[in-house]
ZAMAR-96929 format. One record per residue (C-alpha): residue number from 1; x, y, z. Coordinates in Angstrom, 2 decimals. Example, Ala and Ser with C-alpha at 12.3 -4.5 7.8 and 13.67 -1.06 7.14 Angstrom:
BEGIN
<atom><num>1</num><east>12.30</east><north>-4.50</north><up>7.80</up></atom>
<atom><num>2</num><east>13.67</east><north>-1.06</north><up>7.14</up></atom>
END
This chain:
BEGIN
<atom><num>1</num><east>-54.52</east><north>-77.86</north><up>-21.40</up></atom>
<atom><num>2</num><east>-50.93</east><north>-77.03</north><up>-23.10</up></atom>
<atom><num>3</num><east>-49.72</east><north>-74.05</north><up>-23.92</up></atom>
<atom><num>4</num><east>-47.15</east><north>-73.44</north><up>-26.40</up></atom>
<atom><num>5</num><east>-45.04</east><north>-70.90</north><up>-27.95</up></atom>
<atom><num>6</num><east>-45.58</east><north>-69.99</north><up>-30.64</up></atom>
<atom><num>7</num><east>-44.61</east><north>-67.22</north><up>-33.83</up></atom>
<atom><num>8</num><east>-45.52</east><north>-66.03</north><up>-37.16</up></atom>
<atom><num>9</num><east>-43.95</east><north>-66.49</north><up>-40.23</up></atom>
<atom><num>10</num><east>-42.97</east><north>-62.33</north><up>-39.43</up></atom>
<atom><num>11</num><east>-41.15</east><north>-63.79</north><up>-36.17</up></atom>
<atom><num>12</num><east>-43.56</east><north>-62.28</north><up>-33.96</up></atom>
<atom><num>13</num><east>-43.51</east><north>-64.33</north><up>-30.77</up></atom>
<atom><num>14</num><east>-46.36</east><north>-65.21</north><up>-28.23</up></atom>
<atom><num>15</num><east>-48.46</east><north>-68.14</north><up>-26.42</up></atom>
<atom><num>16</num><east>-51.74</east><north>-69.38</north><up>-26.69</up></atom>
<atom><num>17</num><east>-53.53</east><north>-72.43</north><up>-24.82</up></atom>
<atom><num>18</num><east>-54.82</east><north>-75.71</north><up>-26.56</up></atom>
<atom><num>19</num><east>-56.98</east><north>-78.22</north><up>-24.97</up></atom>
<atom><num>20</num><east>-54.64</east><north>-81.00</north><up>-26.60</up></atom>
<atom><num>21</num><east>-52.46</east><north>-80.88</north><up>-29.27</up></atom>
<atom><num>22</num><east>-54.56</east><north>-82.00</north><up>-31.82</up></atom>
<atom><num>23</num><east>-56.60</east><north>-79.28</north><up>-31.09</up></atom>
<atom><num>24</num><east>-53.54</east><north>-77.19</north><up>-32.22</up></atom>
<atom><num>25</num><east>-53.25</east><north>-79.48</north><up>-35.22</up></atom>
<atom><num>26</num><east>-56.66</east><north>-79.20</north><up>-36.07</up></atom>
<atom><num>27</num><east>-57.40</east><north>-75.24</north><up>-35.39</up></atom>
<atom><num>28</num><east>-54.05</east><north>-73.99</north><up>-37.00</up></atom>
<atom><num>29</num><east>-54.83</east><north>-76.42</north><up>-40.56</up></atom>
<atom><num>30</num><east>-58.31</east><north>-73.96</north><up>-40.20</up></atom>
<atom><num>31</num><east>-56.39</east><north>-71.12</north><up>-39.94</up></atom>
<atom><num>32</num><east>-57.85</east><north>-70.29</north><up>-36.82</up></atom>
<atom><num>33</num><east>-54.68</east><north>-69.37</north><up>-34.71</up></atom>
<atom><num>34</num><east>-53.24</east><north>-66.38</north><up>-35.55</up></atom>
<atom><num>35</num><east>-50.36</east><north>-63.54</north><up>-34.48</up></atom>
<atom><num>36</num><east>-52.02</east><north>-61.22</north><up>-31.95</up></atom>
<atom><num>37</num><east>-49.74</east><north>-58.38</north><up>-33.49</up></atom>
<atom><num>38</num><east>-49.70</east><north>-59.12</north><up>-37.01</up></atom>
<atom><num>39</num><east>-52.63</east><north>-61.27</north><up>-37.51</up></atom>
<atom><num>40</num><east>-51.13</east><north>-63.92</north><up>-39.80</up></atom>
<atom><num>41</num><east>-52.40</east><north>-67.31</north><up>-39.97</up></atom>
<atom><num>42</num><east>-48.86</east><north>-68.67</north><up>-40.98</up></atom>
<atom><num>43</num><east>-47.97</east><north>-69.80</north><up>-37.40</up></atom>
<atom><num>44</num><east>-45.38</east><north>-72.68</north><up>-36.19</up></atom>
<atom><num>45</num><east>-44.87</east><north>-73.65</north><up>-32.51</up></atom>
<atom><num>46</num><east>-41.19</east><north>-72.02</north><up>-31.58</up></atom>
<atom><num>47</num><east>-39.22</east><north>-74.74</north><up>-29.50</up></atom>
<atom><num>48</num><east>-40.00</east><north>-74.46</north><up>-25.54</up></atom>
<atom><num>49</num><east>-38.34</east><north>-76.22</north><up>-22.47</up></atom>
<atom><num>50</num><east>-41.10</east><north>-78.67</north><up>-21.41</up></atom>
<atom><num>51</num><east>-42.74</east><north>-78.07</north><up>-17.57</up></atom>
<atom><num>52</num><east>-42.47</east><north>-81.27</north><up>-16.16</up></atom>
<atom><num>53</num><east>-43.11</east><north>-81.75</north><up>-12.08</up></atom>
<atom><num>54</num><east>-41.67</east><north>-85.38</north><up>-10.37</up></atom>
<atom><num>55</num><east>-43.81</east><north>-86.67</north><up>-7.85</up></atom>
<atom><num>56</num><east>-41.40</east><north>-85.82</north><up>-5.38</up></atom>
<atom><num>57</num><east>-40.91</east><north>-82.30</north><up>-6.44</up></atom>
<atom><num>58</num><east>-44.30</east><north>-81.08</north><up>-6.57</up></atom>
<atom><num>59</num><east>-44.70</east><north>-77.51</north><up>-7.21</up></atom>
<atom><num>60</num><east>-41.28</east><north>-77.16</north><up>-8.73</up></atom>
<atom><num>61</num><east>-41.09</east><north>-77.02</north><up>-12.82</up></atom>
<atom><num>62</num><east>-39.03</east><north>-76.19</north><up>-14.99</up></atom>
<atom><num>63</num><east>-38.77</east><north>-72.52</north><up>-15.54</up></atom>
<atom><num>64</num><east>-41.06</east><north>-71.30</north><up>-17.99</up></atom>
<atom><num>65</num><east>-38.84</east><north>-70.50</north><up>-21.63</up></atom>
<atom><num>66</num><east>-37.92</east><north>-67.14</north><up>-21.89</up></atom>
<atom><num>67</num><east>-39.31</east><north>-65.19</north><up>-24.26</up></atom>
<atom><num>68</num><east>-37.73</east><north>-64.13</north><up>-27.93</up></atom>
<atom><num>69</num><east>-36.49</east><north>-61.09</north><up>-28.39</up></atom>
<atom><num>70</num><east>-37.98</east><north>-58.42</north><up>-29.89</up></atom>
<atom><num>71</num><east>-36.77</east><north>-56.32</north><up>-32.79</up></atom>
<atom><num>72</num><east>-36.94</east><north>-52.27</north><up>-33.17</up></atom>
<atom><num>73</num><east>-40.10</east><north>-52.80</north><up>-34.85</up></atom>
<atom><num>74</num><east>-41.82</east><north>-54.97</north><up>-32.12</up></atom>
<atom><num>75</num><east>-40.61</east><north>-52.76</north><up>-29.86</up></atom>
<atom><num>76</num><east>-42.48</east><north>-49.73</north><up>-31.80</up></atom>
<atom><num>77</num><east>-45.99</east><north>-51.65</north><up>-30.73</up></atom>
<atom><num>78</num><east>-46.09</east><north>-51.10</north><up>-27.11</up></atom>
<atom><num>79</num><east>-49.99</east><north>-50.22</north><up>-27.48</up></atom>
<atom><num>80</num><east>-50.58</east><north>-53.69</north><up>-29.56</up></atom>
<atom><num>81</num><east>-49.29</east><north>-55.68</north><up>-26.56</up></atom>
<atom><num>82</num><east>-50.56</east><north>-53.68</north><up>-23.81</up></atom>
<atom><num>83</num><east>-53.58</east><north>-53.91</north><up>-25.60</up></atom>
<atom><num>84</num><east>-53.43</east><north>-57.98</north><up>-25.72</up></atom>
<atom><num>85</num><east>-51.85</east><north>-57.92</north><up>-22.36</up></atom>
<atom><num>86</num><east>-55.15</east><north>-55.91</north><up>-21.12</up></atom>
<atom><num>87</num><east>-57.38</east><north>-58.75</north><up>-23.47</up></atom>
<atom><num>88</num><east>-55.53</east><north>-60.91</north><up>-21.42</up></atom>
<atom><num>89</num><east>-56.50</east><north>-60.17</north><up>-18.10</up></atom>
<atom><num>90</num><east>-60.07</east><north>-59.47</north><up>-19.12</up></atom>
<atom><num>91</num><east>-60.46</east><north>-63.08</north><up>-20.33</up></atom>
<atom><num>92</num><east>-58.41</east><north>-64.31</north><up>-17.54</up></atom>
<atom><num>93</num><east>-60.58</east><north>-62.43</north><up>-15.25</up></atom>
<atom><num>94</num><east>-63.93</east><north>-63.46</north><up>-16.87</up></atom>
<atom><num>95</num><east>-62.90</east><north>-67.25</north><up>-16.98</up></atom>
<atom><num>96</num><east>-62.36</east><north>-67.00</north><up>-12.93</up></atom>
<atom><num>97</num><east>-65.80</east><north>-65.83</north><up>-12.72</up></atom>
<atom><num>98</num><east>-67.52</east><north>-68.13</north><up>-14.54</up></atom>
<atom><num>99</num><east>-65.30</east><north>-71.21</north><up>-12.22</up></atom>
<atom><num>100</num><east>-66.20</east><north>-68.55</north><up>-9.39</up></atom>
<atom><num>101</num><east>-69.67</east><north>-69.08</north><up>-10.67</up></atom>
<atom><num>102</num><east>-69.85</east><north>-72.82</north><up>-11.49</up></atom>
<atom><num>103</num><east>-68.08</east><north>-73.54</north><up>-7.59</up></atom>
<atom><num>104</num><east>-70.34</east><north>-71.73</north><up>-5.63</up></atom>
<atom><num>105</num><east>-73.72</east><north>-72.68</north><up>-7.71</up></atom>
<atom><num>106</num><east>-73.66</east><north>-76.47</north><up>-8.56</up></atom>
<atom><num>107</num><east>-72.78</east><north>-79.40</north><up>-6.44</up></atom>
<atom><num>108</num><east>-69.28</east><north>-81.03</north><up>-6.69</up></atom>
<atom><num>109</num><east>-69.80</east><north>-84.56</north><up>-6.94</up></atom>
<atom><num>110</num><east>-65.93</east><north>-85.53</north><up>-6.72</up></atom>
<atom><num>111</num><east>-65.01</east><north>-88.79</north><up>-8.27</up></atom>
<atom><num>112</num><east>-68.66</east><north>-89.49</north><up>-8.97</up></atom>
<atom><num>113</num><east>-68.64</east><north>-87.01</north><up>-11.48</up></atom>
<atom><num>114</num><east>-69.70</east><north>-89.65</north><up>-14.71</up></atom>
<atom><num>115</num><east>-72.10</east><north>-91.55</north><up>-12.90</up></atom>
<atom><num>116</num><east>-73.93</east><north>-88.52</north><up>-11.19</up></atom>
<atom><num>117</num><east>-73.89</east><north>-87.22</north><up>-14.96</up></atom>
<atom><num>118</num><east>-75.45</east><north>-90.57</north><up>-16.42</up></atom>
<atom><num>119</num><east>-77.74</east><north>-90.95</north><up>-13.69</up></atom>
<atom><num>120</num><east>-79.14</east><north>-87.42</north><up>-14.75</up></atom>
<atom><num>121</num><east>-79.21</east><north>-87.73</north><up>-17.87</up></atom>
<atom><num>122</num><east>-80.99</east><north>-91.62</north><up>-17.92</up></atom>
<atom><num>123</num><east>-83.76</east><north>-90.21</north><up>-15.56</up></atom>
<atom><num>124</num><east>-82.33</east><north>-92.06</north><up>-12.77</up></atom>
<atom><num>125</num><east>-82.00</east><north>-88.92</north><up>-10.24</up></atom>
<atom><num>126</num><east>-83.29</east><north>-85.28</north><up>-10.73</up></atom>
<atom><num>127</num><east>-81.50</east><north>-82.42</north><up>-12.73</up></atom>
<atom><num>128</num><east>-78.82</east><north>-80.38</north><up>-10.50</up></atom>
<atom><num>129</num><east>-75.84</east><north>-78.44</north><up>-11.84</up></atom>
<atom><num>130</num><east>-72.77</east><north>-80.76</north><up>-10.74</up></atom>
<atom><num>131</num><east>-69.06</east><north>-80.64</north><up>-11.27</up></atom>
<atom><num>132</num><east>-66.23</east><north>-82.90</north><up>-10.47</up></atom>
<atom><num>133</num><east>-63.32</east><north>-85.08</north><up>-11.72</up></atom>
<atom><num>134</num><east>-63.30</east><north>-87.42</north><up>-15.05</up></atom>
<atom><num>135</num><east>-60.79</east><north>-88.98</north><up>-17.02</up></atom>
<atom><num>136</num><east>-60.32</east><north>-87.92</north><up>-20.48</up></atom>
<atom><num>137</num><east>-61.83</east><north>-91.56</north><up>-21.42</up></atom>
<atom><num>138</num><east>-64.89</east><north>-90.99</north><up>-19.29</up></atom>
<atom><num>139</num><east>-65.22</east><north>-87.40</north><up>-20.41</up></atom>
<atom><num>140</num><east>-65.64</east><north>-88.71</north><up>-24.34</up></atom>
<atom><num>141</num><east>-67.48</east><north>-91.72</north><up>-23.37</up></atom>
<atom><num>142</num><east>-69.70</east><north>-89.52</north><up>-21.66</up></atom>
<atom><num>143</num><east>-69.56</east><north>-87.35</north><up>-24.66</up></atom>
<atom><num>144</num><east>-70.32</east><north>-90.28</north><up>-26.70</up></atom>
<atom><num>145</num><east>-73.50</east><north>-91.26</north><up>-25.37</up></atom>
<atom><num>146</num><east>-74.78</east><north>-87.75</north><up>-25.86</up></atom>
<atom><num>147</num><east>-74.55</east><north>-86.38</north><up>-22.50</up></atom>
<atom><num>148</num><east>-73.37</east><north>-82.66</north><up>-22.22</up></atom>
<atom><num>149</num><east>-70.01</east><north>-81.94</north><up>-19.96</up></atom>
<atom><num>150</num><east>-67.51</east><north>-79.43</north><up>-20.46</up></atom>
<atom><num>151</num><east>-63.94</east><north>-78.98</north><up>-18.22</up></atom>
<atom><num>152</num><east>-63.97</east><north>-76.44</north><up>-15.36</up></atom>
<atom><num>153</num><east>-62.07</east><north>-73.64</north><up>-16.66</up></atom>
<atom><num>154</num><east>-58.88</east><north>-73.57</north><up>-15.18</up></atom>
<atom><num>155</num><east>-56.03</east><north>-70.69</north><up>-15.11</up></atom>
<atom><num>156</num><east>-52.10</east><north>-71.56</north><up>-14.52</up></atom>
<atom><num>157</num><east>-52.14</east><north>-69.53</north><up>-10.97</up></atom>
<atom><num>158</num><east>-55.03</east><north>-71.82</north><up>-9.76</up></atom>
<atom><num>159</num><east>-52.18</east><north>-74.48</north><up>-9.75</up></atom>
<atom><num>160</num><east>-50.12</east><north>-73.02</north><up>-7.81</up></atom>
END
């Protein structure tokens, strides 16, 4: 997942999360993304210090960027962004429940994640709910043979 900063072509500034970023590319050219305060579709990522952590410095990033500031009109909306502040947390809160969900129901098969997923598919072992690791090239290969997967749903604090 990446998330990026983003704002509208009012200067509106806020994030959003993309599984890749062609799946920015892809979703903003189908004017899909839009300003949660404005609702334009004429959106452009705003520049952002990348978080990048060293093997030896695990757990320490770079600090996240700090956000633009606001006009006296974005600052007359304080109901808009507690409102997507509160949509926030309610998605936030329902995507931990469904991993919540997912952990304690179905069996996490590690590693083995692709084969266990093949095997069940083929007919080669019975039909459990299973998560665990894959690459991105075993997730589409996966993909490409027609079996079902989907990632775990992840949230930033369940990195640190």
């Amino acid at each position: 997942m990446i998330r990026y900063a983003l704002h509208c072509d009012r200067n509106h500034a806020f994030e959003s999360w993309f599984q890749s970023s062609s799946a920015y590319d892809s979703q903003v050219k189908r004017k899909l993304v839009t300003c949660p305060i404005c609702g334009s579709a004429k959106v452009d990522k705003a520049i952002m210090a990348p978080r990048i952590v060293g093997k030896k410095g695990r757990g320490r990033a770079t600090p996240p960027p700090e956000p633009a500031t606001t006009t006296a009109s974005e600052a007359a909306q304080p109901a808009t962004t507690s409102l997507m502040m509160a949509q926030e947390r309610e998605l936030r809160t329902k995507l931990k429940e469904l991993r919540d969900h997912i952990v304690k129901n179905a069996d996490n098969v590690g590693e083995r994640f692709a084969n266990e997923a093949r095997a069940m598919h083929y007919g080669d072992k019975e039909h459990r709910p299973i998560y665990g690791e894959a690459s991105p090239d075993e997730a589409k290969s996966l993909i490409d043979e027609g079996i079902e997967v989907s990632p775990l749903p992840t949230l930033p604090e369940d990195r640190n």
